[in-house]
C-alpha positions in Angstrom: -25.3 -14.1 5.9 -24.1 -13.9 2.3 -20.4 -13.6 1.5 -19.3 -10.7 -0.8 -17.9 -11.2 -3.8 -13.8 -10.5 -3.5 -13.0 -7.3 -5.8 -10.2 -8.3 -8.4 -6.4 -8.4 -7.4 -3.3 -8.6 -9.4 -2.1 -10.0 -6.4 -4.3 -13.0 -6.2 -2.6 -15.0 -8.9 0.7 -14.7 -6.5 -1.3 -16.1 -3.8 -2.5 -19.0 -5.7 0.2 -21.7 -6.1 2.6 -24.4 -3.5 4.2 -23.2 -0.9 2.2 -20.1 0.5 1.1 -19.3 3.7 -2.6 -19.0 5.3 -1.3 -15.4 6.9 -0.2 -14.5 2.9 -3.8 -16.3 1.6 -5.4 -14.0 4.1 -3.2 -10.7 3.3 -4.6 -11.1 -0.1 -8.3 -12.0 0.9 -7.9 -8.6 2.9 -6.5 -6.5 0.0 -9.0 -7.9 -2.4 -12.0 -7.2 0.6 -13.5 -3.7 -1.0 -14.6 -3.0 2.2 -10.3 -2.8 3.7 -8.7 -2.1 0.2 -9.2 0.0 -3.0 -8.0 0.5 -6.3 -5.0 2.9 -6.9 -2.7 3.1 -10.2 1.2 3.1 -9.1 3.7 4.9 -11.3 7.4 4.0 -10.7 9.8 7.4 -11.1 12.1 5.2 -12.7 10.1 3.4 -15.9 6.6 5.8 -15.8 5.2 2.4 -16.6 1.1 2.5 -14.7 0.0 -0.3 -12.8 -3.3 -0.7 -11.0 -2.9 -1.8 -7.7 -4.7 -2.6 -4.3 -4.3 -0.3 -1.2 -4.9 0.1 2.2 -5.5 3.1 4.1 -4.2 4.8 7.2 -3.7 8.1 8.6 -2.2 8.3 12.2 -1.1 11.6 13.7 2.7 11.9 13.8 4.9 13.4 16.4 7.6 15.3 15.4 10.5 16.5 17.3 12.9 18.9 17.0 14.1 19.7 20.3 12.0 20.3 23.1 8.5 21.0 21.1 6.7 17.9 19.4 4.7 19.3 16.5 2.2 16.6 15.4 1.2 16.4 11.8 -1.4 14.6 9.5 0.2 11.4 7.5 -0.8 9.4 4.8 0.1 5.6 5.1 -0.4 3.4 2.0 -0.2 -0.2 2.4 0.4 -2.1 -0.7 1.4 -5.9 -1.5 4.9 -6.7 -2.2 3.2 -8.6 -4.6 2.0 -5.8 -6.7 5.1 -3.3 -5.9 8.4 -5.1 -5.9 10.5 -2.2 -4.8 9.3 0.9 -4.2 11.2 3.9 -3.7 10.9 7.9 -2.7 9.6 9.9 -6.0 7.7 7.1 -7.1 4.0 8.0 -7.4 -0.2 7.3 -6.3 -2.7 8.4 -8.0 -5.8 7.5 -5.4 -9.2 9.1 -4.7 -8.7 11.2 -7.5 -5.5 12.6 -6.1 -1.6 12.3 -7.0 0.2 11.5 -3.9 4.5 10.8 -4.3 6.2 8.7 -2.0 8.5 9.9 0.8 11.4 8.2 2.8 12.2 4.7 2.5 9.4 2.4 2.1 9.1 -0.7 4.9 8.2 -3.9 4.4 5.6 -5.7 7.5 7.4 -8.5 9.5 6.2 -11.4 7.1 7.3 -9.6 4.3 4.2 -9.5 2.5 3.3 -5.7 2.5 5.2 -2.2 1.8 3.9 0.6 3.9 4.8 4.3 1.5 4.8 7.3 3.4 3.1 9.6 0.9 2.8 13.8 0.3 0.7 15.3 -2.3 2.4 15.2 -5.4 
């Protein structure tokens, strides 16, 4: 079995140095893997400034509730390294798949700190 070649990452160069963790080595292995991550361009609301970044996708249902119905609804995760995307925030926005996609709520980082999850809408 032949290993394939890991896709570029802007996120690889943070991963290379003293001091980091096999879990954050393998974060970025994963994010660079095209097979888990692709290639999106992040646009922060606040500077416009385009960057081109890895991310990982997920779409779970999500329940809903106000009151006594639950209404379940379609959502668009975005994983992205903390790496990449230092602070993201609600208006910033995704271009991905051919697509603009803005970020909603407040953005949450995994346990280890090494990933954002964005809620995103179309844009």
């Amino acid at each position: 079995v032949r290993a394939r070649p890991r896709a570029a990452c802007a996120c690889t160069a943070a991963s290379e140095g003293a001091g980091v963790s096999a879990f954050s080595s393998d974060m970025v292995a994963l994010f660079g893997d095209p097979n888990m991550a692709e290639d999106a361009t992040y646009t922060p609301a606040a500077t416009g400034v385009a960057a081109t970044v890895r991310v990982i996708y997920t779409a779970p249902d999500v329940a809903n509730q106000w009151g006594d119905p639950a209404i379940r609804s379609d959502s668009v995760l975005l994983d992205v390294l903390v790496a990449e995307v230092a602070a993201p925030v609600a208006g910033d926005q995704i271009t991905w798949r051919g697509g603009a996609r803005g970020v909603q709520g407040s953005p949450e980082r995994d346990v280890e700190r090494l990933t954002w999850v964005l809620d995103t809408r179309p844009a």
